[in-house]
C-alpha positions as CSV (number, residue, x, y, z in Angstrom):
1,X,-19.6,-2.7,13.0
2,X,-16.3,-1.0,12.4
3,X,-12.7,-2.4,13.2
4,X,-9.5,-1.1,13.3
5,X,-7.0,-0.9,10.7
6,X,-5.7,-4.5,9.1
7,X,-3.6,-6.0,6.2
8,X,-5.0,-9.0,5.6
9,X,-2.5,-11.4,2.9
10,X,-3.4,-14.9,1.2
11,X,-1.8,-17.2,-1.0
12,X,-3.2,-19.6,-2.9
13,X,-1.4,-22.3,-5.0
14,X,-2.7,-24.9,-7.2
15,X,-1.2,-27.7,-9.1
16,X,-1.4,-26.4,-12.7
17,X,-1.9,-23.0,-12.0
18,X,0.1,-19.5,-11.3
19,X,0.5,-18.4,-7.8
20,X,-2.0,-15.9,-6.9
21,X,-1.1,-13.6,-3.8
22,X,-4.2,-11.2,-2.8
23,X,-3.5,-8.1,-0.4
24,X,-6.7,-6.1,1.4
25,X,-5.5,-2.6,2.8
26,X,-8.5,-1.7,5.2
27,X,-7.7,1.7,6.3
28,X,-4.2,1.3,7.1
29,X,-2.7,2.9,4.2
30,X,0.1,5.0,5.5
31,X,1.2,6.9,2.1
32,X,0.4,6.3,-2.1
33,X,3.2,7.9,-3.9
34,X,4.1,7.3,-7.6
35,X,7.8,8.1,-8.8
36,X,10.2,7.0,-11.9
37,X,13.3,5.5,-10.9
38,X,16.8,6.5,-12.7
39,X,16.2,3.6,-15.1
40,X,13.1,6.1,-16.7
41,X,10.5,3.3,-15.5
42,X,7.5,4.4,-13.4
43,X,6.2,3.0,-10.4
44,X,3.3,3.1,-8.2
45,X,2.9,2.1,-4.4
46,X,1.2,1.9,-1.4
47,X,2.9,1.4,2.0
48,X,1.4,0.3,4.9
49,X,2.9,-0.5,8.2
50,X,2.8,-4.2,7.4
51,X,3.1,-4.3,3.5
52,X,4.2,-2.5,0.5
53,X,2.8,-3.1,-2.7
54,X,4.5,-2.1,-5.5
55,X,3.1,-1.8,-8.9
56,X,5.1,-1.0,-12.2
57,X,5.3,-2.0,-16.2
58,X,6.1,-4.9,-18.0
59,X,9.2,-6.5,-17.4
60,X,12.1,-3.4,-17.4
61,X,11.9,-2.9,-21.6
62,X,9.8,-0.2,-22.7
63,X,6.9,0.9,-21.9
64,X,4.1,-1.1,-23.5
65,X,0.0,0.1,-24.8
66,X,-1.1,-2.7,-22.0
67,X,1.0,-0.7,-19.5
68,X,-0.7,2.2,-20.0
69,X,-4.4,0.6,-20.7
70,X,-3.9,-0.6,-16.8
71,X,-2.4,2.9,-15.5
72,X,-5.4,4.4,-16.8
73,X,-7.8,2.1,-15.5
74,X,-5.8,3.0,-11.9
75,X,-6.0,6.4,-12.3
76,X,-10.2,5.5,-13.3
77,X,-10.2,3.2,-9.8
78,X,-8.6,5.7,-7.5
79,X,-10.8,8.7,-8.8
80,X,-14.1,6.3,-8.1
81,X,-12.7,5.6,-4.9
82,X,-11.8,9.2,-4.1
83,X,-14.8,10.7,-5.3
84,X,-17.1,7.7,-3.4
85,X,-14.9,8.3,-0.3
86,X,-15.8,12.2,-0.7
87,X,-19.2,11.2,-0.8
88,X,-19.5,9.0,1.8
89,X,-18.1,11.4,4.7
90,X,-20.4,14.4,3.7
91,X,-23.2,11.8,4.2
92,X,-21.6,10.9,7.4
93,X,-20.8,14.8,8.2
94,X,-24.3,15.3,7.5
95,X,-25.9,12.4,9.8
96,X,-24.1,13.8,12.5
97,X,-25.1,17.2,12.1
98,X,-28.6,16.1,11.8
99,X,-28.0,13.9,14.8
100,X,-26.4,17.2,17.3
């Protein structure tokens, strides 16, 4: 069944524990753009009507080998996702040709 375009935002907080915010884009993703501010530290987000989410390195010191171990594993996610979404619509594509 599809839906339309939502943000959906929880927060969950437990005696003990650290905060732990969760965001799900679905489809609403107005713009992914990755820049380096003035300071020389990059940045990375995705805007939405209702959110932003911002993601960027350790702290504002330099930039660390954990930093870039989970900028690669981004740039690894967002090609799976690309590539999946890529396949997915020529399978659609293709259903409705085969449908016509």
């Amino acid at each position: 069944m599809a839906q339309g375009p939502c943000t959906h935002v929880s927060m969950s907080i437990d005696p003990g524990q650290h905060p732990r915010i969760g965001i799900s884009f679905c489809a609403s993703i107005n713009r992914a753009r990755a820049r380096v501010l003035e300071s020389g530290r990059p940045y990375l987000v995705l805007e939405s009507d209702e959110a932003d989410v911002t993601v960027s390195t350790t702290g504002a010191g330099p930039i660390t080998a954990e930093d870039l171990d989970i900028a690669r594993q981004i740039f690894n996610a967002a090609a799976r996702y690309l590539a999946d979404c890529e396949r997915i619509h020529a399978e659609q594509a293709q259903a409705c040709d085969s449908a016509a």
